[in-house]
N, C-alpha and C positions, 0 to 999 in steps of 0.2 A: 227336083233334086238339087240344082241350082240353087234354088231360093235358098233353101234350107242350109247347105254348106257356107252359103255368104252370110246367112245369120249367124251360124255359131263363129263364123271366122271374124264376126265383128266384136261379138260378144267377148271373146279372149284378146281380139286388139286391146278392150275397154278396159278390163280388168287388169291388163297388164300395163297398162298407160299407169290406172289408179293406184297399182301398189309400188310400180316407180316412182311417183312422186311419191309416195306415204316414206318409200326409204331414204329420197334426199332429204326431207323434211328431218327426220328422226338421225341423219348425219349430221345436217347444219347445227340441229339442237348438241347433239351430244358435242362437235366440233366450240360451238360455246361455251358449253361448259369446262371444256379441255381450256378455254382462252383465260377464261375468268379465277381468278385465284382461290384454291382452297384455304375455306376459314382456319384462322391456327389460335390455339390457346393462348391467352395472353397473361404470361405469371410475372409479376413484380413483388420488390420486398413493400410490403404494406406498413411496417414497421419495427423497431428493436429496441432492446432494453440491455443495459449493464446494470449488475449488480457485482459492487457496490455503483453506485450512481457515475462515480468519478477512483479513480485506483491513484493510491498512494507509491511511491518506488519503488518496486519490486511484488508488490501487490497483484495473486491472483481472482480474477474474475469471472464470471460469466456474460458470455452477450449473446446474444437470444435471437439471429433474426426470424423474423414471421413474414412468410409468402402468401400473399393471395394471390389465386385465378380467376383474374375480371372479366371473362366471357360467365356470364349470369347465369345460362340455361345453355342443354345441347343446340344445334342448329338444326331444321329440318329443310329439305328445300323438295318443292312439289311443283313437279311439269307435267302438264298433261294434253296431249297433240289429238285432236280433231280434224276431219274430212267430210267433207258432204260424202254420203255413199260409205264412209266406211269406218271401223268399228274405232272408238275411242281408246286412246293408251295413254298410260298414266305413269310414269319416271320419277321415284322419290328418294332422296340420296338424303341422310340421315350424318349431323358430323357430331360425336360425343363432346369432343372440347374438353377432355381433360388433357392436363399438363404432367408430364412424365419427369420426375426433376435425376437427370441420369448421372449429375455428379455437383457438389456446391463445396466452396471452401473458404479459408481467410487466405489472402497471401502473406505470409510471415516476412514480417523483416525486423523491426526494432522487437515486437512483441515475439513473445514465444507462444506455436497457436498448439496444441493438444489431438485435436480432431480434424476431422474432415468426412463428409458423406460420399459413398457413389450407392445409386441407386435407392436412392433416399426414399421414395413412393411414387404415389402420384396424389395429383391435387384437382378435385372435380369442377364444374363452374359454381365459381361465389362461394369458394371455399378456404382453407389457410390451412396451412401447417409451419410447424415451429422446430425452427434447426438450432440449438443449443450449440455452444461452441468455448471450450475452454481455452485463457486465454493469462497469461505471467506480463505484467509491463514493464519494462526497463526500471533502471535505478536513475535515471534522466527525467527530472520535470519537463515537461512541454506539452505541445495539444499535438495528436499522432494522428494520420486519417489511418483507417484500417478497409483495404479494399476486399472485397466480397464479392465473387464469381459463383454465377450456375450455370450450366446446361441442361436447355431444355428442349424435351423432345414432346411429338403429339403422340399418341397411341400408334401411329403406324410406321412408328420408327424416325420419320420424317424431323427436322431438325425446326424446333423453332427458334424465337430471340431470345439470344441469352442474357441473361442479368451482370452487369459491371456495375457496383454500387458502394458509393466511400460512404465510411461511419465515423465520425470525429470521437476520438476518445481523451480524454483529457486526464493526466498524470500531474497529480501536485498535491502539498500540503504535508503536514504532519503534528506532530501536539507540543507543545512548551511547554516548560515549567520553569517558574521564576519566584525566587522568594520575594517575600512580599511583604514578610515583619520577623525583625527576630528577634527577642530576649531574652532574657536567665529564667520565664516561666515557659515560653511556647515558642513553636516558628508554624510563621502560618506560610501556606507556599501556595500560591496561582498559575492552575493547572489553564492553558490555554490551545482550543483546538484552533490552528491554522488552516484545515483542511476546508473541502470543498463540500463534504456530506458528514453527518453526524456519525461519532464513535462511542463505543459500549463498552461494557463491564472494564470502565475506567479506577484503576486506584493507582495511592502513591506508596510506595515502598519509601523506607528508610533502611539505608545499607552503612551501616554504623559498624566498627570494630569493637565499641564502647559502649551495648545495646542496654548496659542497665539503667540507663539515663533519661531513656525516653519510657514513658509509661504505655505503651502498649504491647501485649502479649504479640499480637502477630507483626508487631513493625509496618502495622500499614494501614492506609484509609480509603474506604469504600467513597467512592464517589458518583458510580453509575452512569449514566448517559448524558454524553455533551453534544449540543448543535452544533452545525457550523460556525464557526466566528465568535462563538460565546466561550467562558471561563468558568470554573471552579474553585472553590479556596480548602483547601487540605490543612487541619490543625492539628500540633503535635506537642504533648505535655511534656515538657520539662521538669526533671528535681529540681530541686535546690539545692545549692551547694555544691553543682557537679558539674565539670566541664566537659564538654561533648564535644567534637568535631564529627558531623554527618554527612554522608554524601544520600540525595533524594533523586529519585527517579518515579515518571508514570508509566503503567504498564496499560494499554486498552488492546481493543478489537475492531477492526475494520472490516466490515464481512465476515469473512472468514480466516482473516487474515490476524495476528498478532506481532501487535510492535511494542518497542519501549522508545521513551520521550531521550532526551538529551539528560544529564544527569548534572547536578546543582550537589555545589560541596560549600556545606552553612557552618560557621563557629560560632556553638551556641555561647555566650558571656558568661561568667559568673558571676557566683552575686555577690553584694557590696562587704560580707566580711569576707568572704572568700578574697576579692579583690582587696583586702586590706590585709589579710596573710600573705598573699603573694608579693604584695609591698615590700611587709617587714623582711621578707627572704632575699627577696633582692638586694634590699639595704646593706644587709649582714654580709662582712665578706668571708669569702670563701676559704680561707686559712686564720688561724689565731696562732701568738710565741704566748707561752708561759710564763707566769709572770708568780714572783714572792711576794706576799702580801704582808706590810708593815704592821707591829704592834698599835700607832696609831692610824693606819689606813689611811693617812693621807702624803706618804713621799711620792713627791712629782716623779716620773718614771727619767723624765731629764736630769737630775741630782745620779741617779745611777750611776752614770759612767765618768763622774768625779770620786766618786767615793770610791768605788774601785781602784780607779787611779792613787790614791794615796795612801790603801793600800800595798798597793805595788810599789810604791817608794819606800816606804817605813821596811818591808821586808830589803829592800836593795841593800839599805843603810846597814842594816842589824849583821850581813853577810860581808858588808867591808867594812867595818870593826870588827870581827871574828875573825877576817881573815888578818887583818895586822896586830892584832894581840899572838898569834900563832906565828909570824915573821918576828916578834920581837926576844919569844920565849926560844925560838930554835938559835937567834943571835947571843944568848947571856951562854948560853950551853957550850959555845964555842969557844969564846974566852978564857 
C-alpha cells in the first residue's frame, strides 16, 4: 500500500513540476512580446498636384494631396511553444496595418484654405487615397510653402506618426498687351503671356467710344491658347478716312479663373487727305471782319483808312462855311 501511494505521489510531483515550467515558458514569451513594439501603419503624402500648375494673384485653385500606406501587406506573427512530454501550443497575433486618417488640413495663413477633413477613411496597406483641398492665393507674387498636417491613428485607436509636410506653391505672372503697329488701315497689338502655365479662351476686346471705325461686328479677336512665355498678334481694320482713339484690352482664363490684361489706349492716324483738311482748318483763323468789295477788285485794304479820312475833312470844311455865311447874314440884319 506504501508502494503504491509513493507512485502516485511521484507521479503528480511530475506533472506538476511539467506544467510549471510550461506556464513560465508561455509568461516569458507573452512578457516578449509585451517588450517588443507593436507594428504601426506607416501613411505619408506620396504625392500632389495644383491645378492650375502655378496660380496667378488672387487665383483659386485646387491641390490635391495623395496619401499612401507603405506597410504592403497585414502582419502575421506565429509562436509556437513545445516541451518534451507535453502537448504543443501555438500563439498567433494577426496586425491589419491599416491607417485610420482621424483628421488632415492646410494651415491657412497668406492663402485662404476652403476645406478640411476629420475623419476622412481609412487607408489599407499599399494603398492611397486623395484629399482635395480648395485653396484662393494672395494678390502678392512670391513662392509660399503651404503646410499640411494629418493625424493618424491604427485601428485600435492607438496614435501613430503624424504627417507635417510643406508644398511650395508659387504665385506669379499675368498677360500683356502692347501695340505693336499702328496705322490709318489697322493696329495690330501683341498679346503676351508672362505667366508661368499656359492660358485659354484668350481674346482682345476693343473698347472704343467711336466703334464705327473699326470693322468688326463684335469688337474683338479670338485668339485661343497661349503657352507660357509665348505671344500672339491681334489685327484690327481700320476705315479710311476716320479718326479713332481706342482703348484695347485681353480677356483669358486661368483654370478656372478669369482675368483681363492691362489696357493699351492706340490713336489711330488719319489719312493723308484727311490730314490735309485738318491742315487747311487749322490755317484758317478763327474769326473774319467784313469787308466791301471794290468795282475794280483790287483797292489795297491799307488805302481804306485814308480815304475815309478825307472824307471827314471835306464834311468838316462844308460845316464851317455854313456856319459863317449864317454869322454874316444875322450881322447885315442888325444894322
Amino acid at each position: 500500500m506504501k508502494g503504491v501511494f509513493f507512485c502516485v505521489l511521484s507521479l503528480l510531483v511530475l506533472l506538476t513540476s511539467a506544467n510549471t515550467v510550461f506556464a513560465g515558458d508561455v509568461e516569458d514569451l507573452l512578457s516578449k512580446c509585451e517588450i517588443a513594439p507593436d507594428p504601426k501603419p506607416s501613411a505619408m503624402v506620396y504625392e500632389y498636384e495644383l491645378s492650375p500648375e502655378t496660380l496667378m494673384p488672387g487665383d483659386v485653385g485646387v491641390l490635391t494631396i495623395t496619401l499612401k500606406n507603405m506597410q504592403d501587406k497585414p502582419i502575421e506573427k506565429d509562436m509556437k511553444l513545445s516541451k518534451p512530454y507535453v502537448a504543443s501550443v501555438d500563439a498567433e497575433t494577426r496586425f491589419t496595418m491599416d491607417a485610420y486618417i482621424k483628421e488632415a488640413h492646410i494651415v491657412a495663413r497668406a492663402f485662404e484654405v476652403e476645406n478640411r477633413y476629420t475623419a476622412a477613411g481609412v487607408i489599407g496597406p499599399n494603398e492611397k487615397i486623395k484629399l482635395p483641398f480648395k485653396i484662393t492665393a494672395p494678390l502678392k507674387d512670391g513662392i509660399y510653402m503651404l503646410k499640411f498636417i494629418a493625424d493618424i491613428e491604427d485601428m485600435a485607436g492607438k496614435g501613430s506618426k503624424g504627417i507635417n509636410y510643406f508644398v511650395p506653391v508659387v504665385v506669379s505672372g499675368t498677360v500683356n498687351i502692347l501695340p505693336q503697329e499702328v496705322s490709318e488701315n489697322e493696329v495690330r497689338l501683341e498679346v503676351i503671356n508672362e505667366g508661368l502655365s499656359d492660358v485659354t479662351c484668350v481674346y482682345v476686346v476693343a473698347v472704343v467710344t467711336n466703334a464705327e471705325g473699326i470693322e468688326s461686328p463684335s469688337e474683338s479677336r479670338y485668339l485661343g491658347n497661349i503657352k507660357s512665355g509665348e505671344s500672339a498678334i491681334a489685327t484690327f481694320e481700320v476705315n479710311k478716312g476716320e479718326v479713332n482713339k481706342a482703348v484695347f484690352k485681353a480677356v483669358f482664363k486661368h483654370g478656372i479663373n478669369k482675368h483681363e490684361s492691362n489696357q493699351v489706349c492706340v490713336i489711330i492716324p488719319s489719312s493723308g487727305e484727311e490730314r490735309g483738311k485738318m491742315e487747311t482748318i487749322l490755317k484758317e483763323p478763327s474769326f473774319s471782319t467784313p469787308t466791301h468789295a471794290s468795282s475794280s477788285g483790287s483797292t489795297p485794304p491799307l488805302r481804306i483808312p485814308g480815304f475815309v479820312a478825307a472824307i471827314a475833312f471835306a464834311g468838316l470844311l462844308v460845316v464851317t462855311l455854313a456856319l459863317a455865311r449864317g454869322r454874316r447874314r444875322g450881322g447885315t440884319g442888325e444894322e
